[in-house]
C-alpha positions as CSV (number, residue, x, y, z in Angstrom):
1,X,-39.8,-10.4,-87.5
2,X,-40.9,-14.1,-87.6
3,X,-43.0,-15.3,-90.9
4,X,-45.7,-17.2,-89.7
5,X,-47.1,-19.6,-92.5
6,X,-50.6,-19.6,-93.1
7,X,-52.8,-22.3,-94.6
8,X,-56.7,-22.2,-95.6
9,X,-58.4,-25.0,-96.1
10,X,-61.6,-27.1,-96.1
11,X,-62.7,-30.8,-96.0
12,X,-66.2,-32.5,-95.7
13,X,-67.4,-33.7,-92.0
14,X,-69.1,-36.9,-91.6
15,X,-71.9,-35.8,-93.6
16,X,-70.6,-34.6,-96.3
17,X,-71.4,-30.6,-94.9
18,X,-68.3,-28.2,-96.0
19,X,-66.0,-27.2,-92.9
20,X,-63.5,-24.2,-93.3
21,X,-60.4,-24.0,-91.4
22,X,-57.1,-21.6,-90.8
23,X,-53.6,-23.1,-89.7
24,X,-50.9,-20.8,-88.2
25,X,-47.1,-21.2,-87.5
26,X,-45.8,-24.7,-86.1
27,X,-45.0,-26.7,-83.2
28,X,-47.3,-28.3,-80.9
29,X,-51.2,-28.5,-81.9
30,X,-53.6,-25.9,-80.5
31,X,-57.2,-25.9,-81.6
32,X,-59.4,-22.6,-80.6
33,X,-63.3,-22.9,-80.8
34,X,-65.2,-19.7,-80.5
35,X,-68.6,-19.2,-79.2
36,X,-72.2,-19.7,-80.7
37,X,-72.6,-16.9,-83.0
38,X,-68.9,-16.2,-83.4
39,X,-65.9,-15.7,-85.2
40,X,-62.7,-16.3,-86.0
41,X,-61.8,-12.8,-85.2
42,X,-62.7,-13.2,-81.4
43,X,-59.7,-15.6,-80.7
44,X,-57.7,-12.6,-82.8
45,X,-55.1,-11.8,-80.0
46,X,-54.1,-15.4,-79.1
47,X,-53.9,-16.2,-83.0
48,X,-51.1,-13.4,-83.1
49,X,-49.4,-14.0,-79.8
50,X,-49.5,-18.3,-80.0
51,X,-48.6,-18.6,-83.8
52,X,-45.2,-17.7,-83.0
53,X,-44.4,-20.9,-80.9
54,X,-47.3,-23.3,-81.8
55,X,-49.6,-24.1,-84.6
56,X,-52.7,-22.7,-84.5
57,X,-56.0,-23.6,-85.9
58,X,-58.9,-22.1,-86.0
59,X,-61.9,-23.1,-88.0
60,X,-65.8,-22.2,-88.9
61,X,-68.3,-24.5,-87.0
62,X,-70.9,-25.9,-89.4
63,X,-73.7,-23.1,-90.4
64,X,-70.9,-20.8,-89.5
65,X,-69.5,-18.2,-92.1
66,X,-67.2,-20.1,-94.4
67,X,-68.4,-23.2,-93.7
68,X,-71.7,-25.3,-95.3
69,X,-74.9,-25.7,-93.3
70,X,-75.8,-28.8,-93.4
71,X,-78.4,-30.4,-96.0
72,X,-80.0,-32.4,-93.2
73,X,-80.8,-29.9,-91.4
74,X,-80.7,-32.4,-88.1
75,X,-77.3,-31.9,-88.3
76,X,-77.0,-28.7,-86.2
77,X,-76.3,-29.9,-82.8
78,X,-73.5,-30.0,-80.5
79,X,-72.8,-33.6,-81.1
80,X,-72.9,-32.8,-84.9
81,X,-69.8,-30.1,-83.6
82,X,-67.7,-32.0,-81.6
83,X,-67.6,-34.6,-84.9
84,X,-66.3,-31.6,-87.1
85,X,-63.7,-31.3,-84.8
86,X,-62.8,-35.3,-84.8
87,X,-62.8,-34.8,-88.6
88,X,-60.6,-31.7,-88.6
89,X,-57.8,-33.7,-86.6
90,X,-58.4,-36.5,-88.7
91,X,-58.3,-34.4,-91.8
92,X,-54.9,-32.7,-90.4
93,X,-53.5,-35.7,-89.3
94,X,-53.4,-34.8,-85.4
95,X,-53.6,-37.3,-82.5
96,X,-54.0,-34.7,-79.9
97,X,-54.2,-31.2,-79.4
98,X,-54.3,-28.6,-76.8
99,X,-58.3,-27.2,-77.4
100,X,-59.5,-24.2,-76.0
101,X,-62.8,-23.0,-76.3
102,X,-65.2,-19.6,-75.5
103,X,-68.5,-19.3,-74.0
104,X,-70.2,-22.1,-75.9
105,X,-67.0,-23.6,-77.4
106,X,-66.4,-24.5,-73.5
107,X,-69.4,-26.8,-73.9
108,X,-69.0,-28.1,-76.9
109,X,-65.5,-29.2,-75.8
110,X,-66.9,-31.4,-73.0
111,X,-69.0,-33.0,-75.3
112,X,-66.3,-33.6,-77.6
113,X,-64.2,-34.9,-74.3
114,X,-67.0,-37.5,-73.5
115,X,-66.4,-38.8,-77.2
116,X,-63.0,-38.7,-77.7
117,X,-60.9,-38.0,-74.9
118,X,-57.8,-39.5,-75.6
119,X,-57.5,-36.7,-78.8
120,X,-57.1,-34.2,-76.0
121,X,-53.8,-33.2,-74.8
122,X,-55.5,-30.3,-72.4
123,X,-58.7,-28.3,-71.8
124,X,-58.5,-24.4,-72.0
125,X,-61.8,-22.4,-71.0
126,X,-62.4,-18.7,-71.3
127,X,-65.3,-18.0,-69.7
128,X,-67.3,-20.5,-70.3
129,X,-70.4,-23.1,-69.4
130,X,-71.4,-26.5,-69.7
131,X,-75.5,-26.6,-69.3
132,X,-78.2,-24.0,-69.6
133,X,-76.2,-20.4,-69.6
134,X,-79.5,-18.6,-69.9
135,X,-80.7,-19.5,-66.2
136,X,-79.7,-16.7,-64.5
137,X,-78.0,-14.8,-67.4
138,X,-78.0,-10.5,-66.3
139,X,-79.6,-11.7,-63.3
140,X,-83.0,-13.2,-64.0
141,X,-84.5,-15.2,-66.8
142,X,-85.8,-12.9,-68.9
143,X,-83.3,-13.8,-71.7
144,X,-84.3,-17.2,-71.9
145,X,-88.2,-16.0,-71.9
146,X,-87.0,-13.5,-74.9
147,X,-85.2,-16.6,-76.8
148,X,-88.9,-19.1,-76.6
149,X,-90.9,-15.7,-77.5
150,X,-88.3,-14.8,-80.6
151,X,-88.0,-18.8,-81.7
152,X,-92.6,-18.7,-81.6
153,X,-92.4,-15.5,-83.4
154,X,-89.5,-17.0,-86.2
155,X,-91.7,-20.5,-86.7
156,X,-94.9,-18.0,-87.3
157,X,-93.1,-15.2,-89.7
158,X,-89.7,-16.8,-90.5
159,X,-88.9,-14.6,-93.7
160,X,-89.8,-11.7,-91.3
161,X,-88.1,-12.3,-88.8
162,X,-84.8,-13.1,-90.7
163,X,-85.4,-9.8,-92.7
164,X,-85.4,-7.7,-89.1
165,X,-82.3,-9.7,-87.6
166,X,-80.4,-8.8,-90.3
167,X,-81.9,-4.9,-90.7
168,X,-81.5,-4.3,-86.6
169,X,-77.7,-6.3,-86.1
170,X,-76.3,-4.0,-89.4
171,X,-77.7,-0.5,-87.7
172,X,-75.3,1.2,-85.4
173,X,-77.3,1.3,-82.8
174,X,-77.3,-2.2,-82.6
175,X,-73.6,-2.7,-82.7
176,X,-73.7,-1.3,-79.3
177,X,-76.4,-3.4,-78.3
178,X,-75.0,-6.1,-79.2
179,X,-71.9,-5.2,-77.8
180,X,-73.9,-5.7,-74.2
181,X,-75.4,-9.0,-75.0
182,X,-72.7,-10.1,-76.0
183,X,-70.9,-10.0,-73.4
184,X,-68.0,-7.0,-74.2
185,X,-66.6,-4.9,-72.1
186,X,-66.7,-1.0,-74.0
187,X,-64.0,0.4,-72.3
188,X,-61.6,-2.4,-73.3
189,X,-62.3,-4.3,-76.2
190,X,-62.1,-2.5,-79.8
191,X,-65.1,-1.2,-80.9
192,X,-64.1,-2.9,-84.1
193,X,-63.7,-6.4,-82.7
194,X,-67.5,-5.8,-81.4
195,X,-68.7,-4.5,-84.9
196,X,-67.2,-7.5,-86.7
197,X,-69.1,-9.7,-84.1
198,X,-72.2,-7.7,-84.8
199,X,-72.3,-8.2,-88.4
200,X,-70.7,-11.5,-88.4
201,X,-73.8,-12.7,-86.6
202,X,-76.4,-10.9,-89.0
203,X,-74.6,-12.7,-92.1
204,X,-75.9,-16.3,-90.4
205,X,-78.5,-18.1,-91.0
206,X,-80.9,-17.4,-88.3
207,X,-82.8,-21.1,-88.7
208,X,-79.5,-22.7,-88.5
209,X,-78.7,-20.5,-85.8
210,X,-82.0,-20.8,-83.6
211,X,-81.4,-25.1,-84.0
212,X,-77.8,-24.9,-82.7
213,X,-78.9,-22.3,-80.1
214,X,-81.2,-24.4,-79.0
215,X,-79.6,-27.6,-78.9
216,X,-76.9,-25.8,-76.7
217,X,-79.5,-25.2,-74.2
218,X,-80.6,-28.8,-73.9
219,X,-76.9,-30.2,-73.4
220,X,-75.8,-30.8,-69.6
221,X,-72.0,-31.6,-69.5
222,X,-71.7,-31.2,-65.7
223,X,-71.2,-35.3,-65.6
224,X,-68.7,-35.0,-67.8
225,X,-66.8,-32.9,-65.4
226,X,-65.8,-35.1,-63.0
227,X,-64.3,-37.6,-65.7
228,X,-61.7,-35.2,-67.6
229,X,-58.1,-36.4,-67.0
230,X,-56.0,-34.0,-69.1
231,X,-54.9,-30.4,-67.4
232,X,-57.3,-27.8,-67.3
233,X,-57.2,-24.2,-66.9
234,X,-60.0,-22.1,-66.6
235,X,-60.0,-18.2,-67.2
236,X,-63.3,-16.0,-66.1
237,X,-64.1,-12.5,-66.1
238,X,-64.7,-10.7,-62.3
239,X,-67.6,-8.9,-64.5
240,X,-69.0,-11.2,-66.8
241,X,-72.2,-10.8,-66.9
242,X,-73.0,-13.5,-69.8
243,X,-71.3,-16.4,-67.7
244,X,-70.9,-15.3,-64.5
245,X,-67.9,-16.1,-62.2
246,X,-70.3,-19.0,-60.7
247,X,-69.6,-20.8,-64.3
248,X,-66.0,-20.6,-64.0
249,X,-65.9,-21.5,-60.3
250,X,-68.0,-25.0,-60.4
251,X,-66.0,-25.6,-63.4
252,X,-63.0,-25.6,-61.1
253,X,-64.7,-27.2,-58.6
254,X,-65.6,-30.1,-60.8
255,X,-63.0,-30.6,-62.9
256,X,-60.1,-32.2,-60.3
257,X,-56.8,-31.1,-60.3
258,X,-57.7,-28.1,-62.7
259,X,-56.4,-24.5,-62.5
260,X,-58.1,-21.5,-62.6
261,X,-57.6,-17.4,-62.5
262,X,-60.4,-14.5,-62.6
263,X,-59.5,-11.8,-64.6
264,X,-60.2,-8.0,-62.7
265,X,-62.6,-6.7,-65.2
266,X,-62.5,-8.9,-67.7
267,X,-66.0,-9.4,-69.5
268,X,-67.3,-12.6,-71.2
269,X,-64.8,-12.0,-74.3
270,X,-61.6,-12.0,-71.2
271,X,-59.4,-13.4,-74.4
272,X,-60.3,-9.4,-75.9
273,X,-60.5,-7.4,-72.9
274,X,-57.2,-8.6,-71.1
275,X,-55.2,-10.0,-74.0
276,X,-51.9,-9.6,-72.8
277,X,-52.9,-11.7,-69.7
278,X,-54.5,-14.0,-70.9
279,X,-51.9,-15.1,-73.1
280,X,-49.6,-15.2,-69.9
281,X,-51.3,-17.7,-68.1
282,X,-52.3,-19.8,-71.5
283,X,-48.7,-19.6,-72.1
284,X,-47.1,-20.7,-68.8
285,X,-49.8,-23.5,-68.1
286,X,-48.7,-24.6,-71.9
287,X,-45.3,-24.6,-70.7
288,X,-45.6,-26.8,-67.4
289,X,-47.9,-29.4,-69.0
290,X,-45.4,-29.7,-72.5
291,X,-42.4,-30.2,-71.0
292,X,-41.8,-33.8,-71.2
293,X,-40.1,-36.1,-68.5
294,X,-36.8,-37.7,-69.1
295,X,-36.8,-41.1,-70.3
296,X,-35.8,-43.5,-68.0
297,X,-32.5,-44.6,-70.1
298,X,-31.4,-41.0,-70.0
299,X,-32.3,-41.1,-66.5
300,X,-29.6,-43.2,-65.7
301,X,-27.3,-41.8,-67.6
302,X,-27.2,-38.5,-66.0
């Protein structure tokens, strides 16, 4: 069996705020960014699968885990993520990279596109959005009703409300609740993957949490969309319920020349529930858009 090195490391963003990151194998670049809330652990299958030909990194966004939340406190916005990437390239010397991104990692992509496309090499999204994804989430808008009723309730009793987050997300019964809103699908993804998720989310802050939240909900990168360049593949889940296929599909439709494939049954964590496929279609649409043409000397040659 192949060793695959591993290196942990950390460097300070443009403001100085503390950002943990993971590199894996060698080869090629290939950056995965999870969604709000997240983990490391939910790009788990691809970390295994891609290490092997490529190097993989994988990192804590800001307020995130391992990694600092910032001292100003302004700092927790997508822009403010999309620079931590820019710094982890800088940081590990990379021009470009392949990035892929999850559910919010999606959006905070396209932001990070609109700043500084030329450090893309290609766009991979697994089920993800680029505006509002709580307009229409489960079919209605209750859930973003609940989210302005639980932000009024935090501003009013902040020490209470962070105490009951953290009580209710480490109970079991919430591990399975929080297996449906986040988006799993039971029957497929490992119970354990959800409770890592579930008490991953508890540990954060949930002020830093409720700003970045927010600020994801205010960001529109549909007119970005139409201004990507690089290859695109998009993956969905037929029974997302988080992101529905409608996400996935005006992605597609938006982003010219990009490819795109529905995954039967696959959830809003696809990347968990179908591993083995998705790595497939990662893999071969890495393998078209790597291989390089001949130059025209050797051109001639032959």
């Amino acid at each position: 069996m192949k060793l695959i090195n591993k290196e942990t490391g950390s460097f300070r963003s443009f403001d100085g705020t503390r950002i943990y990151y993971e590199s894996r194998g060698e080869g090629f670049p290939i950056i995965m960014n999870y969604g709000i809330g997240c983990l490391i652990n939910h790009w788990r299958p691809q970390i295994r699968h891609f290490s092997h030909s490529y190097r993989v990194i994988t990192y804590d966004y800001r307020a995130h885990h391992q990694s600092e939340i910032p001292e100003n406190r302004e700092n927790l916005t997508i822009d403010a993520l999309a620079q931590d990437l820019k710094a982890l390239m800088d940081h590990l010397e990379l021009h470009e990279a392949s990035l892929w991104g999850h559910s919010f990692g999606a959006q905070m992509l396209v932001r990070f596109y609109d700043l500084y496309p030329q450090m893309a090499h290609s766009l991979v999204f697994v089920n993800g959005f680029v505006q509002n994804p709580l307009q229409g989430m489960f079919g209605s808008d209750v859930t973003q009703s609940f989210f302005q009723m639980f932000k009024s309730g935090y501003q009013v009793l902040p020490e209470t409300l962070s105490y009951l987050w953290k009580l209710g997300l480490n109970n079991p019964l919430a591990v399975h609740l929080s297996a449906l809103a986040g988006g799993f699908n039971l029957k497929l993804t490992s119970f354990k993957d959800i409770e890592i998720y579930a008490r991953g989310i508890a540990s954060m802050d949930l002020s830093a949490f409720i700003q970045i939240f927010e600020s994801m909900l205010n960001y529109n990168g549909k007119p970005v969309l139409e201004r990507i360049e690089v290859p695109t593949l998009i993956i969905g889940g037929k029974q997302d319920t988080v992101t529905p296929p409608k996400h996935q599909e005006e992605l597609h439709e938006l982003v010219r020349g990009s490819e795109i494939t529905m995954v039967p049954y696959g959830s809003h964590c696809t990347q968990l529930d179908m591993p083995e496929l998705v790595n497939l279609r990662a893999e071969k649409f890495l393998e078209e858009h790597l291989k390089q043409e001949p130059t025209e000397a050797l051109t001639e040659e032959l």
